[in-house]
Structures are given as C-alpha cells and as structure tokens.
C-alpha positions, 0 to 999 in steps of 0.5 A, a space after each residue: 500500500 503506498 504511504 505518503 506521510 508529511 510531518 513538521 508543520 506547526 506553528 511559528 511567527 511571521 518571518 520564520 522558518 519551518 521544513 516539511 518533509 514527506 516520507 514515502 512507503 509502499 513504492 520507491 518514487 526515487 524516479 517520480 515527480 513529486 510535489 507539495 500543494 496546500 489548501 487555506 480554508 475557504 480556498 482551492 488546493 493549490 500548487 506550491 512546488 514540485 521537484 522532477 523525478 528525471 533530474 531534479 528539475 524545479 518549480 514554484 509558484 510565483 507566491 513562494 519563489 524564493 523563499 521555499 525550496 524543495 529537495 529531495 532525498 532518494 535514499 530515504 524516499 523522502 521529498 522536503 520543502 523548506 520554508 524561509 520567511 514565512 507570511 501570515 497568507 501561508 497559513 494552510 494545511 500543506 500536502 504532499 503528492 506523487 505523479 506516476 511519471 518522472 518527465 514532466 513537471 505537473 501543477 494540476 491536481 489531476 497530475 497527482 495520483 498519490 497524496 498525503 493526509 496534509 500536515 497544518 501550517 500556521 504563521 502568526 503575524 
C-alpha cells in the first residue's frame, strides 16, 4: 500500500522558518515527480512546488519563489520543502503528492495520483 506521510508543520511567527518533509512507503518514487500543494480554508488546493523525478528539475509558484525550496532525498524516499520567511497568507494545511511519471513537471491536481493526509501550517503575524 503506498504511504505518503508529511510531518513538521506547526506553528511559528511571521518571518520564520519551518521544513516539511514527506516520507514515502509502499513504492520507491526515487524516479517520480513529486510535489507539495496546500489548501487555506475557504480556498482551492493549490500548487506550491514540485521537484522532477528525471533530474531534479524545479518549480514554484510565483507566491513562494524564493523563499521555499524543495529537495529531495532518494535514499530515504523522502521529498522536503523548506520554508524561509514565512507570511501570515501561508497559513494552510500543506500536502504532499506523487505523479506516476518522472518527465514532466505537473501543477494540476489531476497530475497527482498519490497524496498525503496534509500536515497544518500556521504563521502568526
């Protein structure tokens, strides 16, 4: 059965720092493209970063370019997004997801057939 399971959300102030991590069970996806999204309430599941599984290749929404970074460690089947400079509208609960494939880097929803169960996080002002 395939697993992903997100830890290290939390609380933290404005302008601080938090890593979430991802770790994957059940399949290696070594070689999938993995991705972070996140739903605030009230709003949509939206893409937030996504890591290429055919070589690493990188993307971000424009919202958190530059101050979130996403990595990822194949050897622990594990995907991180460090979060720097956190602001009080990245307040939500943050998923992880997997696509099937390693090509191509997919922002949609639909591109993402395995998810996690989310972990929250919460940036006070």
């Amino acid at each position: 059965q395939v697993q992903l399971v997100e830890s290290g959300g939390g609380l933290v102030q404005a302008g601080g720092s938090l890593r979430l991590s991802c770790a994957a069970s059940g399949r290696t996806f070594s070689r999938n493209t993995m991705g972070w999204f996140r739903q605030a309430p009230g709003n949509e599941r939206e893409f937030v970063a996504a890591i290429r599984g055919s070589d690493t290749l990188t993307r971000y929404a424009d919202s958190v370019k530059g101050r979130f970074s996403i990595s990822r460690d194949n050897a622990k089947n594990t995907v991180y997004l460090q979060m720097n400079n956190l602001k009080p509208e990245d307040t939500a609960v943050y998923y992880c997801a997997a696509q099937s494939t390693g090509y191509y880097i997919g922002i949609r929803l639909e591109n993402y057939p395995y998810w996690g169960q989310g972990t929250q996080v919460t940036v006070s002002s």
